[in-house]
PQR file of N, CA, C, O and H, with PARSE charges and radii, in Angstrom:
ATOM      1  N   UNK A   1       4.214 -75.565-122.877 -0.4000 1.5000
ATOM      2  CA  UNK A   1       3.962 -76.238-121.601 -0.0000 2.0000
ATOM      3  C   UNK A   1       2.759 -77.169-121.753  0.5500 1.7000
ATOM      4  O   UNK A   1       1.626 -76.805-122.068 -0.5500 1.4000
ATOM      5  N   UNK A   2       3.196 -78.562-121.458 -0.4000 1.5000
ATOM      6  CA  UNK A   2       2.079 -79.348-121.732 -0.0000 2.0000
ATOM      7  C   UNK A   2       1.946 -80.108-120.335  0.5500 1.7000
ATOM      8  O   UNK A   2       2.695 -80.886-119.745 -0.5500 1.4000
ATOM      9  H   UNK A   2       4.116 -78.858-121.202  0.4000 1.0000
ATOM     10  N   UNK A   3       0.389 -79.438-119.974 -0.4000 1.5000
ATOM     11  CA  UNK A   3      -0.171 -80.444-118.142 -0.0000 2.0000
ATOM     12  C   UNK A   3      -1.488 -81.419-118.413  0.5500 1.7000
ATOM     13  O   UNK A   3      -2.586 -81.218-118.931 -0.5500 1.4000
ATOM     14  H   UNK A   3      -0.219 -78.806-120.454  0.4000 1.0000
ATOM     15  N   UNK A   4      -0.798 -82.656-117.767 -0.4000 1.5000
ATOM     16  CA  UNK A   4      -1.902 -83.982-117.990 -0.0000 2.0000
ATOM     17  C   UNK A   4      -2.888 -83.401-116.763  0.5500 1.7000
ATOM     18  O   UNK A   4      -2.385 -83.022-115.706 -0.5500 1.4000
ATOM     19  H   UNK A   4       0.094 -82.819-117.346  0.4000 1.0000
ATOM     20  N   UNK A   5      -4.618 -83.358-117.040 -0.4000 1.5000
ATOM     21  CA  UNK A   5      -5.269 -83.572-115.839 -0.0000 2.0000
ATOM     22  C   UNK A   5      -6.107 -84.234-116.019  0.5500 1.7000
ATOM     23  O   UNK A   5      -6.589 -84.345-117.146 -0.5500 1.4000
ATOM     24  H   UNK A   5      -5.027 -83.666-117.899  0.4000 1.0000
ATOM     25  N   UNK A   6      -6.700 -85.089-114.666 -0.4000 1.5000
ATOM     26  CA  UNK A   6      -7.232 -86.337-114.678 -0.0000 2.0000
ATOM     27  C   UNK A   6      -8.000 -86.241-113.036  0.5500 1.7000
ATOM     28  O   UNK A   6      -7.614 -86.094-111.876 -0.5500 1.4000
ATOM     29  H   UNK A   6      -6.309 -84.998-113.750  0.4000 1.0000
ATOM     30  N   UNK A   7      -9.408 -86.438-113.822 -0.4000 1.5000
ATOM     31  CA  UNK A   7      -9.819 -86.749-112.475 -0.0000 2.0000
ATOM     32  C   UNK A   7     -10.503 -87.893-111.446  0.5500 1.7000
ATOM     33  O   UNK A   7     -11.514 -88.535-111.727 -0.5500 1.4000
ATOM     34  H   UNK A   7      -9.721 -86.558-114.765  0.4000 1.0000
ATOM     35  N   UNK A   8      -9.790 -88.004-110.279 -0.4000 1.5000
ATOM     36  CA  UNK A   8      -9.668 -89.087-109.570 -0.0000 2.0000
ATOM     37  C   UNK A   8     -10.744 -88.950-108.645  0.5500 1.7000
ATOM     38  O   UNK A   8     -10.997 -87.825-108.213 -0.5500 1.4000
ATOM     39  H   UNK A   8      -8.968 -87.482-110.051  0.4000 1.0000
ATOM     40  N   UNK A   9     -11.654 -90.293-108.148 -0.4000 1.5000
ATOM     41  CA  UNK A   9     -12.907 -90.292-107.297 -0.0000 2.0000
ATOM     42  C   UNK A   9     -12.754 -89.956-105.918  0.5500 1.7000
ATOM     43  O   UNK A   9     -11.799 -90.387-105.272 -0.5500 1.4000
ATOM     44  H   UNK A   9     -11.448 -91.207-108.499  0.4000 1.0000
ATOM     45  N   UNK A  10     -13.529 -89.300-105.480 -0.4000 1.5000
ATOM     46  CA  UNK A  10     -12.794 -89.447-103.593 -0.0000 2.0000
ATOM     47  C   UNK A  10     -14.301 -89.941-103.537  0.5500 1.7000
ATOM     48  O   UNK A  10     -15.325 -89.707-104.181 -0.5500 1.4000
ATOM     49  H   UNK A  10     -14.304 -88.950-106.005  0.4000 1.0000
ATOM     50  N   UNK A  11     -13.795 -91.072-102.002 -0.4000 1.5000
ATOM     51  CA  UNK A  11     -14.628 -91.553-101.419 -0.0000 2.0000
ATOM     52  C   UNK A  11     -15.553 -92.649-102.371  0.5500 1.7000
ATOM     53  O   UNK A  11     -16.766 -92.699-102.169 -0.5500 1.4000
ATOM     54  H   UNK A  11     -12.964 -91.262-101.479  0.4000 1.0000
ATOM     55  N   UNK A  12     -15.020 -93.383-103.250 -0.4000 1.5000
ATOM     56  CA  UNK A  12     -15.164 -94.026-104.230 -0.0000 2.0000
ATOM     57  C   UNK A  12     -16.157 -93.806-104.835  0.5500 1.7000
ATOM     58  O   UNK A  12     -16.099 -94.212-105.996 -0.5500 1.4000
ATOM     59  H   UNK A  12     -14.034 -93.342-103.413  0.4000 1.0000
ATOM     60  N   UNK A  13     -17.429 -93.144-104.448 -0.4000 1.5000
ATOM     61  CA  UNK A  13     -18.542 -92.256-104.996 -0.0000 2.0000
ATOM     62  C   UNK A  13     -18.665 -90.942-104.553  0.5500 1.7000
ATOM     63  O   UNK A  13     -19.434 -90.605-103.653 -0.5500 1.4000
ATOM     64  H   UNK A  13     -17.476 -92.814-103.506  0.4000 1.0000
ATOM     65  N   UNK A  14     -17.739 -90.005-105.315 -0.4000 1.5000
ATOM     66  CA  UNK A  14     -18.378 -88.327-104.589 -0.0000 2.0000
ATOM     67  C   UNK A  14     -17.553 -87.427-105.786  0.5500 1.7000
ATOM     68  O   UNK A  14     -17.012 -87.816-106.822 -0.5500 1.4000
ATOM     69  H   UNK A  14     -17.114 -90.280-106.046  0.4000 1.0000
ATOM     70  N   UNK A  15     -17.623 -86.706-105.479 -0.4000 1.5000
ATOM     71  CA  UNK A  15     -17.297 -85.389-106.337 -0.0000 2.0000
ATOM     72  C   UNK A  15     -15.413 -85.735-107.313  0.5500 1.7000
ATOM     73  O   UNK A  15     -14.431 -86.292-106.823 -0.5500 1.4000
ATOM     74  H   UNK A  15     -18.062 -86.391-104.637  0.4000 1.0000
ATOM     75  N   UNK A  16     -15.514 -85.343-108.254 -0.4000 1.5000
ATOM     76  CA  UNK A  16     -14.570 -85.207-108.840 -0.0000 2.0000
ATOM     77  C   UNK A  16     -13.578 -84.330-108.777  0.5500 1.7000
ATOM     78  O   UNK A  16     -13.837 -83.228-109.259 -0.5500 1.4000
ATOM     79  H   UNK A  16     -16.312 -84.891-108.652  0.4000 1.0000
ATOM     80  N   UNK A  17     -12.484 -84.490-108.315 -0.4000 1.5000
ATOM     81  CA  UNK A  17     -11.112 -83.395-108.387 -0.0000 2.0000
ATOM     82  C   UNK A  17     -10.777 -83.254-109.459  0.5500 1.7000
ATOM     83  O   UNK A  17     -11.014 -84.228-110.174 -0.5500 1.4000
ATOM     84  H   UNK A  17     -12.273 -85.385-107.923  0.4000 1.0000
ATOM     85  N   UNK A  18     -10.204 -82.260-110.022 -0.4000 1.5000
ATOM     86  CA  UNK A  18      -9.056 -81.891-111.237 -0.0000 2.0000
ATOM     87  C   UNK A  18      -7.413 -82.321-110.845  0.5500 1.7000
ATOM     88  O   UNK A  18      -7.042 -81.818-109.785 -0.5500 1.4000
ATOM     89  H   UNK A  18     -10.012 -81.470-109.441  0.4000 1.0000
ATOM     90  N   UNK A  19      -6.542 -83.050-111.446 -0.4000 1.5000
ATOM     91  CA  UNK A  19      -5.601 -83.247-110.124 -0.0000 2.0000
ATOM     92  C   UNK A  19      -4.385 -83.200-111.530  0.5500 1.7000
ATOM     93  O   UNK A  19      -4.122 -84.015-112.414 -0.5500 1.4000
ATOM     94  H   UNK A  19      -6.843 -83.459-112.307  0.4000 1.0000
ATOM     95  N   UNK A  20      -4.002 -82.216-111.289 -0.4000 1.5000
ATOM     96  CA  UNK A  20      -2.480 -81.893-112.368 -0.0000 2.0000
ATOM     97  C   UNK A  20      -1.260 -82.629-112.123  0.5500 1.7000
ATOM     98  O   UNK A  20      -0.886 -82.609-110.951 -0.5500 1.4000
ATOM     99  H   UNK A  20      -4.215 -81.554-110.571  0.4000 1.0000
ATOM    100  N   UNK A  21      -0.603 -83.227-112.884 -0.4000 1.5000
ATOM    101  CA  UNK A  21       0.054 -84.083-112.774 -0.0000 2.0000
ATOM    102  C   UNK A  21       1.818 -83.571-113.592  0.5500 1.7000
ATOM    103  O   UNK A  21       2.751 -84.374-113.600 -0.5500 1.4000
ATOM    104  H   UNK A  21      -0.907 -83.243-113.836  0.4000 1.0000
TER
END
């Protein structure tokens, strides 16, 4: 099992999500 994760900005400056794809 192979999962891409990538993390995307919220609020164009703030904390980083993990976001599985």
């Amino acid at each position: 099992m192979s999962r891409e994760m990538y993390y995307e900005p919220i609020n164009n400056s703030g904390p980083y999500l993990p976001i599985q794809i």
